[in-house]
Backbone as JSON, one array per atom type, in Angstrom:
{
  "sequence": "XXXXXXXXXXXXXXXXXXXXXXXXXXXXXXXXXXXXXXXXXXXXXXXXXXXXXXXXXXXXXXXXXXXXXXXXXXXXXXXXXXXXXXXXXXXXXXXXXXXXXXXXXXXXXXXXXXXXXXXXXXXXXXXXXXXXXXXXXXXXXXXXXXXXXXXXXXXXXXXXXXXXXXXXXXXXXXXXXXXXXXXXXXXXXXXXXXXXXXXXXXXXXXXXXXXXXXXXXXXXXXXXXXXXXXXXXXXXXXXXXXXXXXXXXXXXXXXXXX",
  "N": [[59.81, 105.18, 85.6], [62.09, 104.91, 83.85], [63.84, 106.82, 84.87], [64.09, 106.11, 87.73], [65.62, 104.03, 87.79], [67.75, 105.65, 86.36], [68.76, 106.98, 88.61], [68.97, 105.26, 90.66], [71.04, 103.66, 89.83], [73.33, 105.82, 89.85], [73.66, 106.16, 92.25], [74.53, 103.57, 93.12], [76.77, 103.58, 92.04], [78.06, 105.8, 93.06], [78.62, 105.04, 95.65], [80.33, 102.57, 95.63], [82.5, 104.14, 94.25], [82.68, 106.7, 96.29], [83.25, 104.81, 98.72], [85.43, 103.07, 98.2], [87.91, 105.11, 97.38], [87.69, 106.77, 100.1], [88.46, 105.04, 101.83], [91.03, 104.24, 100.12], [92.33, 106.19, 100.73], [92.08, 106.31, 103.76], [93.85, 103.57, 104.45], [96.17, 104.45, 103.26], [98.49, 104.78, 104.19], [100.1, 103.07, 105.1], [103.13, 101.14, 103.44], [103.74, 98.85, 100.96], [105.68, 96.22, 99.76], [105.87, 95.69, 96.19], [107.34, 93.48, 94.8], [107.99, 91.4, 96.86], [105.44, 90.66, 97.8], [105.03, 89.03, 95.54], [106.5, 87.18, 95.27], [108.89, 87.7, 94.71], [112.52, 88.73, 94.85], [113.65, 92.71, 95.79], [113.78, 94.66, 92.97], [115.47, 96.68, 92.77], [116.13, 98.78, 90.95], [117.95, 101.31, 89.08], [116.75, 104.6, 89.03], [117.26, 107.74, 87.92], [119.5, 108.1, 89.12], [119.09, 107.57, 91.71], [118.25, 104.53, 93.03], [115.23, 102.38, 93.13], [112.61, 100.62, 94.27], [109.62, 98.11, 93.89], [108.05, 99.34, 95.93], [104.96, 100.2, 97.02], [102.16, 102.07, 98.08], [99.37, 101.14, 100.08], [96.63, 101.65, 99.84], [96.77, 101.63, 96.74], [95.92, 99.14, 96.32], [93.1, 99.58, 96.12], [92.5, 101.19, 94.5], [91.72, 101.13, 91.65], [89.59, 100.75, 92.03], [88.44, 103.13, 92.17], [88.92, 103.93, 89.89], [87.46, 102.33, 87.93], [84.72, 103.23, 88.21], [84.79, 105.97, 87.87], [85.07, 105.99, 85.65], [82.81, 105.01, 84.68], [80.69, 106.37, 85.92], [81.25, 108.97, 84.35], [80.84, 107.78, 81.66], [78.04, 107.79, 81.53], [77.0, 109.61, 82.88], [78.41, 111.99, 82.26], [80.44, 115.25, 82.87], [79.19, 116.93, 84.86], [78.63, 114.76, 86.81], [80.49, 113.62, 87.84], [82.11, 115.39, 88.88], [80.21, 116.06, 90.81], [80.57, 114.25, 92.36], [83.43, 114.07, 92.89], [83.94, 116.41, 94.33], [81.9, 115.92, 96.27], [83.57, 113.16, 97.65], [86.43, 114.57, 98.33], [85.41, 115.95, 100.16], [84.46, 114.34, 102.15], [86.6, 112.7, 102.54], [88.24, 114.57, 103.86], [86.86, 115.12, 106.1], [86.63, 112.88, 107.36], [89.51, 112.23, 108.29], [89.54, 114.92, 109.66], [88.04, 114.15, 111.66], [89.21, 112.12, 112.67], [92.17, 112.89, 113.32], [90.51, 114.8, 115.81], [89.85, 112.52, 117.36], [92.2, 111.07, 117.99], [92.84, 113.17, 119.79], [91.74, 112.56, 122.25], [91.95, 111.88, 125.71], [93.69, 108.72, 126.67], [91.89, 105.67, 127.58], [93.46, 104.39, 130.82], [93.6, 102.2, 131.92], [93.73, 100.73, 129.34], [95.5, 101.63, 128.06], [97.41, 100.57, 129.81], [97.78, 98.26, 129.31], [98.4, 95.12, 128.9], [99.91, 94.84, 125.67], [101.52, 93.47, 123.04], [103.55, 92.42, 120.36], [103.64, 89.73, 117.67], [106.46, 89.03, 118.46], [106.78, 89.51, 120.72], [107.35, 91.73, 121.56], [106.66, 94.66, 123.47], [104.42, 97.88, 123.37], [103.35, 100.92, 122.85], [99.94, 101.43, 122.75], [98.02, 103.86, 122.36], [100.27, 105.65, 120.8], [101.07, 103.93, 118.54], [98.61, 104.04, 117.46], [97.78, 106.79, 116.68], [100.03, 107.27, 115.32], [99.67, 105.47, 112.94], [96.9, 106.13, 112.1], [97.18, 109.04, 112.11], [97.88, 111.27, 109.73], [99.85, 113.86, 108.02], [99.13, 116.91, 107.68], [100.16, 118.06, 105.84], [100.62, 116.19, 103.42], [97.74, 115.36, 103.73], [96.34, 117.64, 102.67], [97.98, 117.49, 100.23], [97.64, 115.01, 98.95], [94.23, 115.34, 98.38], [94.09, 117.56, 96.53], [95.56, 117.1, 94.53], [94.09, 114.56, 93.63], [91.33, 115.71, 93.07], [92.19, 117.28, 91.27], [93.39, 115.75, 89.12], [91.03, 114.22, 88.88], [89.29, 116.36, 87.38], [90.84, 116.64, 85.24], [90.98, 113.69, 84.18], [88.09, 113.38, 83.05], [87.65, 115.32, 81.6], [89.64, 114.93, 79.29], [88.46, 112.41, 78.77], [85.76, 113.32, 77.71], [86.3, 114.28, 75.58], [88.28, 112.54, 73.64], [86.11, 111.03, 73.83], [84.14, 112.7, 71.87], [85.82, 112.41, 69.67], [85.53, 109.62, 69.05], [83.16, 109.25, 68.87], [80.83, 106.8, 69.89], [82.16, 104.2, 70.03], [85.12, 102.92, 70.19], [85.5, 102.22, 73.0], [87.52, 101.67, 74.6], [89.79, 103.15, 74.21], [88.54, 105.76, 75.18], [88.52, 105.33, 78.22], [90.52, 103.92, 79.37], [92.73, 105.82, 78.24], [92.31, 108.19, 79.03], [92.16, 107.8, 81.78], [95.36, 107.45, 81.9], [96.27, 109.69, 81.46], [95.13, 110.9, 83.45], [95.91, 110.0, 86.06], [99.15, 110.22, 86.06], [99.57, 113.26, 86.13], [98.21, 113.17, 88.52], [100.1, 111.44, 90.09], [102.25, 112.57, 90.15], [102.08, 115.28, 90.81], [101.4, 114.8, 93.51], [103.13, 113.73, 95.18], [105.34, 116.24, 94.49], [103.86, 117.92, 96.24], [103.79, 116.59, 99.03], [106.03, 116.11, 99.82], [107.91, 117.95, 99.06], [111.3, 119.51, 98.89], [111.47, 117.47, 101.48], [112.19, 115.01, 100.62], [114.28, 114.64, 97.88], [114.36, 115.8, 94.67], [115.16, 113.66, 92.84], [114.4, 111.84, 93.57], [112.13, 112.11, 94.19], [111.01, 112.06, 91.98], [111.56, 109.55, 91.19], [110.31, 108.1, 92.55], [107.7, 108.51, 91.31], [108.01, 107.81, 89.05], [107.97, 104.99, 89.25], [105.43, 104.27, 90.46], [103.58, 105.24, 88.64], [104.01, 103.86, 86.66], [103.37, 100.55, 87.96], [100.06, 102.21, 87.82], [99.58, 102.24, 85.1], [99.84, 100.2, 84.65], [98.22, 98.6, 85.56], [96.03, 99.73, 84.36], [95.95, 99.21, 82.08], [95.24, 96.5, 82.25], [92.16, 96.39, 83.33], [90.76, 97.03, 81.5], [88.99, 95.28, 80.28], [87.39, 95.31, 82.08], [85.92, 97.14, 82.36], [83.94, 97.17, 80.08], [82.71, 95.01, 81.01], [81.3, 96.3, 82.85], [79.9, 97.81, 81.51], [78.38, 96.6, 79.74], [76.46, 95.31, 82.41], [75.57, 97.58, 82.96], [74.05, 98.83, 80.33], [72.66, 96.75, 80.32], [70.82, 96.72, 82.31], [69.79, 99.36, 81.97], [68.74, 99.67, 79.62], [68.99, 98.92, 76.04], [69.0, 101.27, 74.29], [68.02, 103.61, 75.96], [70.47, 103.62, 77.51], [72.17, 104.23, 75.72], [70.93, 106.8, 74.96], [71.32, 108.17, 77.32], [73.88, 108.36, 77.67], [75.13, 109.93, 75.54], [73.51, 112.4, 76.13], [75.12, 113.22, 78.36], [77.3, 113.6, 77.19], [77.41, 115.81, 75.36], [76.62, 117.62, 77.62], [79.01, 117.93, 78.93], [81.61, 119.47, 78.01], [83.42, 121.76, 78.32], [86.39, 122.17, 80.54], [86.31, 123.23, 83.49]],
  "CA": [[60.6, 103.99, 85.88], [63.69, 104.61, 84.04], [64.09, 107.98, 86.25], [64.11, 105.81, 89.23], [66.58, 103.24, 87.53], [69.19, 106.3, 86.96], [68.99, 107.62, 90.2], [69.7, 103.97, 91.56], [72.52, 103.44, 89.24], [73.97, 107.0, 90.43], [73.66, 106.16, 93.59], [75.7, 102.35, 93.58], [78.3, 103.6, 91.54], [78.6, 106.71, 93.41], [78.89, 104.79, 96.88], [81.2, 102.36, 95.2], [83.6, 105.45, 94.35], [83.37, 107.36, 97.55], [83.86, 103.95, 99.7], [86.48, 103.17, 98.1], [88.75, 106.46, 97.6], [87.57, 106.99, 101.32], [89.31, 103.83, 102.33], [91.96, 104.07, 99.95], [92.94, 107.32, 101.68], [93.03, 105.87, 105.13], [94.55, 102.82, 104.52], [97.32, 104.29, 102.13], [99.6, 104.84, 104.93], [101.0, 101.45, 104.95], [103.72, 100.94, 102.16], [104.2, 97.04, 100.37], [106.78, 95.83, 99.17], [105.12, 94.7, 95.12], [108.48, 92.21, 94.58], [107.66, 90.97, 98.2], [104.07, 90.26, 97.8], [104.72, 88.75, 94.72], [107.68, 86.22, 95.57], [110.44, 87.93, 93.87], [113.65, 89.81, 95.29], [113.4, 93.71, 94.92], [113.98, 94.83, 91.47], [116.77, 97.64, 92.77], [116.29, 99.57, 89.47], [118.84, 102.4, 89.0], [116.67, 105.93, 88.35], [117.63, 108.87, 88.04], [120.72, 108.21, 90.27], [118.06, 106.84, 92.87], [117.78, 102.95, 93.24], [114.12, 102.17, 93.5], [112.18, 99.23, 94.29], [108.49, 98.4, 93.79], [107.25, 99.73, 97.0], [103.38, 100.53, 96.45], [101.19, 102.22, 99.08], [98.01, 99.96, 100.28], [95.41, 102.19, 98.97], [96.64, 101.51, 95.69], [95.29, 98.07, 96.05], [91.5, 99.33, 95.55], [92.22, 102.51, 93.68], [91.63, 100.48, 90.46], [88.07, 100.14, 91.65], [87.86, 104.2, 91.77], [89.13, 104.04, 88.07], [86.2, 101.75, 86.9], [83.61, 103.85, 88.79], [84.84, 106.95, 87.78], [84.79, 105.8, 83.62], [81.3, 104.73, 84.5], [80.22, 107.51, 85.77], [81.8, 109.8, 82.94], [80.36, 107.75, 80.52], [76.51, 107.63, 81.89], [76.33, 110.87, 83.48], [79.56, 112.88, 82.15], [81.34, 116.12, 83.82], [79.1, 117.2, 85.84], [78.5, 113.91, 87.33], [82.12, 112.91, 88.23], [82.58, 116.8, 89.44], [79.63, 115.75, 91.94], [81.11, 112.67, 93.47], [84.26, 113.81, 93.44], [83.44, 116.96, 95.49], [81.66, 114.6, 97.74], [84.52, 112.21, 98.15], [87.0, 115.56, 98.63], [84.26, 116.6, 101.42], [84.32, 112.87, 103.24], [87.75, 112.45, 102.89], [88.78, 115.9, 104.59], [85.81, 115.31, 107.09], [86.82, 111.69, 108.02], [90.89, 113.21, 108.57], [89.18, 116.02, 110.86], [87.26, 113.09, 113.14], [90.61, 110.95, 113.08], [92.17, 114.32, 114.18], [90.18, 114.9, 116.92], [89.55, 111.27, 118.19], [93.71, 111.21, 118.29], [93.61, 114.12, 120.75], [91.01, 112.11, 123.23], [92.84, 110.84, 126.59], [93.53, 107.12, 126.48], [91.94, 105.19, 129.32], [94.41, 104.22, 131.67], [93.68, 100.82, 131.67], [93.62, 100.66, 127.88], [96.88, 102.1, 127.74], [98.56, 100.12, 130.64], [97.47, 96.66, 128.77], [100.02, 94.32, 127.99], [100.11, 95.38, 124.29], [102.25, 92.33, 122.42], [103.25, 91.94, 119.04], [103.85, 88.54, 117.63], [108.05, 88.81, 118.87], [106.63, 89.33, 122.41], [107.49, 93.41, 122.1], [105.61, 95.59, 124.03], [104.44, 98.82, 122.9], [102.36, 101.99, 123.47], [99.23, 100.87, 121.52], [97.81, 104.94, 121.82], [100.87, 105.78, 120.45], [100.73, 103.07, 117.45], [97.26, 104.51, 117.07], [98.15, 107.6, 116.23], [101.16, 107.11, 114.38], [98.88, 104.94, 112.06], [96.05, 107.02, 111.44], [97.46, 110.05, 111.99], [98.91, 111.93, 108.34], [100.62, 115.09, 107.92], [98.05, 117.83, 107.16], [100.9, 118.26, 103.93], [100.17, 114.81, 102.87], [96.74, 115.25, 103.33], [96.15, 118.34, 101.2], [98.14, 117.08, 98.55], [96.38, 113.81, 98.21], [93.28, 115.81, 97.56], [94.49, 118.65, 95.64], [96.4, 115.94, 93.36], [93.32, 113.83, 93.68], [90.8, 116.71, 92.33], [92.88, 117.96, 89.53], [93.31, 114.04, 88.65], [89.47, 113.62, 88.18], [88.83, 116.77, 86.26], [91.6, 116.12, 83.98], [90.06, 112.45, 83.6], [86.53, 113.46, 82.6], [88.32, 116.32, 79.93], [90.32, 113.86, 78.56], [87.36, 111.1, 78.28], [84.6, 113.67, 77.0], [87.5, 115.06, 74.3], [88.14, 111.74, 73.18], [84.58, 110.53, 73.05], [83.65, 113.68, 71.01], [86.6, 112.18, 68.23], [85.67, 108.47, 68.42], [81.43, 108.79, 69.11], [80.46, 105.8, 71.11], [83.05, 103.6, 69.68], [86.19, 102.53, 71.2], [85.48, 102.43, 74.76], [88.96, 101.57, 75.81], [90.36, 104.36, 73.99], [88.57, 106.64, 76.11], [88.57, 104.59, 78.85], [92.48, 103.38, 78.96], [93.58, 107.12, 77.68], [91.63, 109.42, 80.24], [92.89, 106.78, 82.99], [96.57, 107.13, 81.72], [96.46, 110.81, 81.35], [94.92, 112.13, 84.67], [97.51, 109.26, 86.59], [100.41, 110.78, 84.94], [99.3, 113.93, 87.29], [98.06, 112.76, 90.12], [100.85, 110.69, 91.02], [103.58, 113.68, 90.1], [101.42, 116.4, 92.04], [100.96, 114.51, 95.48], [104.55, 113.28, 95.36], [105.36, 117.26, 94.53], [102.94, 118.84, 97.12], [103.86, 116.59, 100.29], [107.61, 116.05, 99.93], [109.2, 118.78, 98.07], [111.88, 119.75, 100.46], [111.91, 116.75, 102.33], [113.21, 114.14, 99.75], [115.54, 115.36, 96.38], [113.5, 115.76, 93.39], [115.49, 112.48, 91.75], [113.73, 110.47, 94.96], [110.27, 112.17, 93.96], [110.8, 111.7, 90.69], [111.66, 108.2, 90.62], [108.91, 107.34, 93.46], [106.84, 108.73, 90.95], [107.66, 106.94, 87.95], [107.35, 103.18, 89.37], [103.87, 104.47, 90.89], [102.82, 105.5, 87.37], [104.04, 102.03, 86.47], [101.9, 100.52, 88.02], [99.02, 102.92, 87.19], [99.83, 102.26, 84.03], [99.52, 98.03, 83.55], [96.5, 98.66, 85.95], [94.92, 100.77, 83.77], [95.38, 98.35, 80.66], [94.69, 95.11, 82.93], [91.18, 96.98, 83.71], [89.85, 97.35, 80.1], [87.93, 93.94, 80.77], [86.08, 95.24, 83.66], [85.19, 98.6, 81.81], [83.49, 96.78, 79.15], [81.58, 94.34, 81.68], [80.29, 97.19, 83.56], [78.64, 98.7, 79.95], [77.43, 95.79, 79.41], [75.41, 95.42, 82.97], [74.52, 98.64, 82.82], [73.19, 98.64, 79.54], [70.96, 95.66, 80.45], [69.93, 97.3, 83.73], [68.47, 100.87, 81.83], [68.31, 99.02, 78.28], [70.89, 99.34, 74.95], [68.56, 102.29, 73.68], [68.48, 104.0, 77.08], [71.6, 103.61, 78.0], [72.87, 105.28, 74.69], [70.95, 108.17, 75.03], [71.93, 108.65, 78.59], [75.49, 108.58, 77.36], [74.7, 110.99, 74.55], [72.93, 113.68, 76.34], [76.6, 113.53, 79.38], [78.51, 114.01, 76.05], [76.75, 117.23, 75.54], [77.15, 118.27, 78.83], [80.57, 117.83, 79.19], [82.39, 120.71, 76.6], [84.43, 122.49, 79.11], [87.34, 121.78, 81.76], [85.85, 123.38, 84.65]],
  "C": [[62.05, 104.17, 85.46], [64.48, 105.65, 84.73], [64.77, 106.85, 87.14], [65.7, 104.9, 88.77], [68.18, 104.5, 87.34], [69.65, 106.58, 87.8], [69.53, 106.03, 90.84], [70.92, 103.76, 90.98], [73.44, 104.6, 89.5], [74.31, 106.71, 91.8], [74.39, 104.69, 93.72], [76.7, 103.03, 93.1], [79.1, 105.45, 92.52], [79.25, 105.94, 94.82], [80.05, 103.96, 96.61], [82.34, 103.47, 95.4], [83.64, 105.85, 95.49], [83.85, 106.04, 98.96], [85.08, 103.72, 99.57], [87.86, 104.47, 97.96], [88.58, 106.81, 99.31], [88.99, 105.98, 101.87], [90.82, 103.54, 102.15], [92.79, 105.07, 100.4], [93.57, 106.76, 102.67], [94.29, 104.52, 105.27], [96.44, 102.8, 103.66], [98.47, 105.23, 102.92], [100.64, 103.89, 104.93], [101.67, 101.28, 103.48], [104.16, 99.34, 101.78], [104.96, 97.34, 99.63], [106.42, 94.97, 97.46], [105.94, 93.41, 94.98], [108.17, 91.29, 95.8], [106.29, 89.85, 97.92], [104.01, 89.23, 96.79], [105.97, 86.92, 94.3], [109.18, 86.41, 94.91], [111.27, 88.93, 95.33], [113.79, 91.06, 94.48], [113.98, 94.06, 93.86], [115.45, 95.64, 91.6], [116.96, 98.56, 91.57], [117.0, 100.94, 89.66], [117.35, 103.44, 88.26], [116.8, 106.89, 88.57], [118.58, 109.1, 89.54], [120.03, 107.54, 91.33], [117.78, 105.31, 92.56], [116.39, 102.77, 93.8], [113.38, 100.8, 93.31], [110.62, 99.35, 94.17], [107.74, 98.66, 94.72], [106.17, 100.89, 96.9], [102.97, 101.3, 98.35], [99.64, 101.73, 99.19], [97.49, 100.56, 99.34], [95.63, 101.61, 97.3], [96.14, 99.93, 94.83], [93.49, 98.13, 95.25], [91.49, 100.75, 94.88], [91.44, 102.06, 92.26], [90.36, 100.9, 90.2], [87.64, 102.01, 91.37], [88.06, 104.67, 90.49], [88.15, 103.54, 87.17], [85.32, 102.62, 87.49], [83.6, 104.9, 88.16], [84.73, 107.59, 86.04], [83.48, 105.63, 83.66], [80.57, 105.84, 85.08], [80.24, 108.6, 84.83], [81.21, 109.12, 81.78], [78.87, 108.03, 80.63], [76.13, 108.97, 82.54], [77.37, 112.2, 83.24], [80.13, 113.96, 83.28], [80.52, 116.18, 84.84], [78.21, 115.81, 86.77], [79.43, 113.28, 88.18], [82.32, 114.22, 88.88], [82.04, 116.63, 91.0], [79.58, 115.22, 92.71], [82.17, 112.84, 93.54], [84.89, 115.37, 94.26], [83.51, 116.16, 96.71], [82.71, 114.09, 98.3], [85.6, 113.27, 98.53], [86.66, 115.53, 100.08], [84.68, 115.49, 102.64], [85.42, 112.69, 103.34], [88.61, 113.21, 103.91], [87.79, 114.92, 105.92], [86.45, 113.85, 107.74], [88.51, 111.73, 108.94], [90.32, 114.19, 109.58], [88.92, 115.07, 112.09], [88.53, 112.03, 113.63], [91.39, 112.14, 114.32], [91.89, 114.75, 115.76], [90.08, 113.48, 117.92], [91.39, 110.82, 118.66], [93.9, 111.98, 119.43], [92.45, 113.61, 122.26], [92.2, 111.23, 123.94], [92.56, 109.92, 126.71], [92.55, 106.67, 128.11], [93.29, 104.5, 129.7], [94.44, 102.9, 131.6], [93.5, 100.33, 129.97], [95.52, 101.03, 127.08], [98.01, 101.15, 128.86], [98.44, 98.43, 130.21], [98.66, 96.56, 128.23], [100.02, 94.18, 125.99], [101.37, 94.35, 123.53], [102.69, 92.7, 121.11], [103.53, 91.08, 118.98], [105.47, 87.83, 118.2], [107.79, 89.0, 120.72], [107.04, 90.25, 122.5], [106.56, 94.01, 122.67], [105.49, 97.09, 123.35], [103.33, 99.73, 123.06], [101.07, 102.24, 122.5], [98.34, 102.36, 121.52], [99.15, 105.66, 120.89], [101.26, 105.53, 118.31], [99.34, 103.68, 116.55], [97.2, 105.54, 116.41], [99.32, 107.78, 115.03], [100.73, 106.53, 112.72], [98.19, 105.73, 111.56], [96.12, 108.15, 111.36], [98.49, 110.73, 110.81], [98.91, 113.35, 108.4], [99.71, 115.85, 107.44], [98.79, 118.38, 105.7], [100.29, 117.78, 103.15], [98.54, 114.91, 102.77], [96.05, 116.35, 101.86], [96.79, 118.36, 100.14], [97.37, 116.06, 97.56], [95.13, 114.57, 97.73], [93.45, 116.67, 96.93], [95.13, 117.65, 94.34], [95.43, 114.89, 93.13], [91.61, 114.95, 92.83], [90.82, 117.17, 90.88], [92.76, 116.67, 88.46], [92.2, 114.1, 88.03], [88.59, 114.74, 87.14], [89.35, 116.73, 84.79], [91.15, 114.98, 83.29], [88.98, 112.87, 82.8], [86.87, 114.98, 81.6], [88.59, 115.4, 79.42], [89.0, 112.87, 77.86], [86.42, 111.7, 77.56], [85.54, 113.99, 75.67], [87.69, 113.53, 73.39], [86.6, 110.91, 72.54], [83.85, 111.27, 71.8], [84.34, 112.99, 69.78], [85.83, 110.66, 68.06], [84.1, 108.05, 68.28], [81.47, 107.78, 70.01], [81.27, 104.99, 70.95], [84.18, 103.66, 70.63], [86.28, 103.26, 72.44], [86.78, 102.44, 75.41], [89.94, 101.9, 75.72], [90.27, 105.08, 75.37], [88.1, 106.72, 77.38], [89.9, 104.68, 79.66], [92.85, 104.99, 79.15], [93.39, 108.11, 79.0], [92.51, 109.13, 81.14], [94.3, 107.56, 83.31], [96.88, 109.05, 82.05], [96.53, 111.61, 82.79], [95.74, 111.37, 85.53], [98.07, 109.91, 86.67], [100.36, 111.91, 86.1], [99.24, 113.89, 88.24], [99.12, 112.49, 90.92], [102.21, 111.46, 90.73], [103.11, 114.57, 91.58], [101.38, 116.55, 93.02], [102.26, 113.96, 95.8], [104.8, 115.01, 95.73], [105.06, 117.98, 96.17], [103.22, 118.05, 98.62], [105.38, 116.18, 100.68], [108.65, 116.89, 99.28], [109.97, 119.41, 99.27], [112.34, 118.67, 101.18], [113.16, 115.66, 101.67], [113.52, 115.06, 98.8], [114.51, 114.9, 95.61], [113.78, 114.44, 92.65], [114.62, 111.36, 92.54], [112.26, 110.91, 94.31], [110.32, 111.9, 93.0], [110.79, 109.94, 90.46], [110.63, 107.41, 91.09], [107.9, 107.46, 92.44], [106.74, 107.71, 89.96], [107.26, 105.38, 88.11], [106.23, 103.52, 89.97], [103.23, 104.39, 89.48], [103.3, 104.21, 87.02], [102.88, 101.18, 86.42], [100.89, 100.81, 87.87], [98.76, 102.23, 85.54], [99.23, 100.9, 83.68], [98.42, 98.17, 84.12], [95.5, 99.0, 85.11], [94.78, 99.84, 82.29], [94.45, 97.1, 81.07], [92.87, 95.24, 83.14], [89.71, 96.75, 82.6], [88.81, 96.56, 79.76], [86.58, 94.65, 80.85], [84.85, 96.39, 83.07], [83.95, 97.99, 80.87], [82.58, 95.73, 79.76], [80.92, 94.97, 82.3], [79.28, 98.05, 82.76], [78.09, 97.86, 79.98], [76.28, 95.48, 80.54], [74.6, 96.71, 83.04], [73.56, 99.06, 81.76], [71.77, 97.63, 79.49], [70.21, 96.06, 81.25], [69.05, 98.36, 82.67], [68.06, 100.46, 80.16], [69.09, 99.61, 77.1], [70.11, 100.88, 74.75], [68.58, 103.63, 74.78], [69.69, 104.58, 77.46], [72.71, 104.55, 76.69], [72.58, 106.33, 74.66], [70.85, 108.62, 76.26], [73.07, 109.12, 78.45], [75.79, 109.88, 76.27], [74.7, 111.85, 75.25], [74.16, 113.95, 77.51], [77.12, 114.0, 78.65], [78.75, 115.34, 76.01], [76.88, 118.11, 76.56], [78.4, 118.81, 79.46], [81.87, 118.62, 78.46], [83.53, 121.04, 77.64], [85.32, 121.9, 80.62], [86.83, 121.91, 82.99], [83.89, 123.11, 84.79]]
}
């Protein structure tokens, strides 16, 4: 019985994680405006010679949720648990980019394409065109996001087993919070790095980077809640005694980077 109960709890929180990171992939074409959304006028912040404003990319709306998934996995099933889902999600993310890919290079129908195509100003426009333009990302952009998305999650689950080793089971939102903050910090340099070096000036990647990590950043405290309500159902789901030496025997598992 409690077999069956890990394997089910592996299996929501894994689908959790790869739905979302899936999603937040495709949809993190679209860039918001945070001052916008939020009723203010943009911030204009002087850095690094570059004036930058809080302009977020979608995805980073449900990334959050691959931050609680990815602590709950690391704590209940450690490295090589988070290594295994975030493979997977690597795998699906490439693979879903290949089928966009190809479904981009299928001829429109004719009557699909000669439709009066609107937007709300009464423009017309070439809605295969739009189609593409949308779902279609730079094979740069794509292998940075996962290469900067990879490195991210093994750095996380170092960080979180390294910490857990100093604090034992105790302060969760140490190594929780810390991991979070740490493998961020990367991520959102790396995939800046890896799909614009060249295009924009290092003070532009740099500064894009730092109000991203920004955000990352209050996210990742704002979060510490959720982390601590998701121990607690999961502990009731496989039981406190259970659930500790589930977390135990990941600990163990988890020694080394790769």
């Amino acid at each position: 019985m409690i077999e069956q109960k890990k394997n089910k709890l592996f299996v929501v929180l894994a689908g959790i994680f790869l739905t979302n990171a899936i999603v937040a992939e495709l949809i993190g074409v679209k860039i918001f405006s945070g001052e916008n959304t939020l009723g203010f006028q943009p911030a204009n912040i002087p850095v690094l010679g570059f004036v930058m404003d809080f302009n977020l990319t979608a995805g980073a709306i449900i990334w959050p949720v691959v931050f609680i998934t990815s602590d709950l996995i690391n704590e209940y099933f450690g490295k090589p648990g988070v290594k295994r889902i975030s493979y997977l999600a690597a795998l699906f993310i490439a693979y879903s980019f290949l089928v966009i890919y190809l479904v981009m290079k299928l001829p429109p129908a004719q009557w699909w394409l000669e439709a009066n195509h609107q937007d709300n100003a009464g423009n017309f426009f070439n809605i295969d065109f739009a189609f593409n333009k949308i779902l279609g990302q730079g094979q740069r952009i794509i292998v940075a996001s996962l290469s900067a998305f990879l490195l991210g999650q093994l750095v996380d689950v170092f960080v979180f087993q390294k910490l857990r080793k100093i604090t034992g089971s105790k302060m969760l939102w140490l190594r929780a919070t810390g991991s979070t903050l740490v493998s961020q910090f990367i991520d959102s340099f790396v995939v800046l790095y890896l799909a614009f070096y060249g295009t924009f000036t290092v003070p532009q990647i740099t500064a894009i980077g730092i109000t991203n990590y920004l955000y990352k950043f209050v996210v990742a405290i704002l979060l510490t809640p959720l982390i601590y309500a998701g121990h607690y159902v999961i502990d009731r789901y496989l039981g406190k005694e259970e659930a500790e030496k589930l977390s135990e025997e990941s600990a163990d598992q988890s020694g080394s980077f790769f």
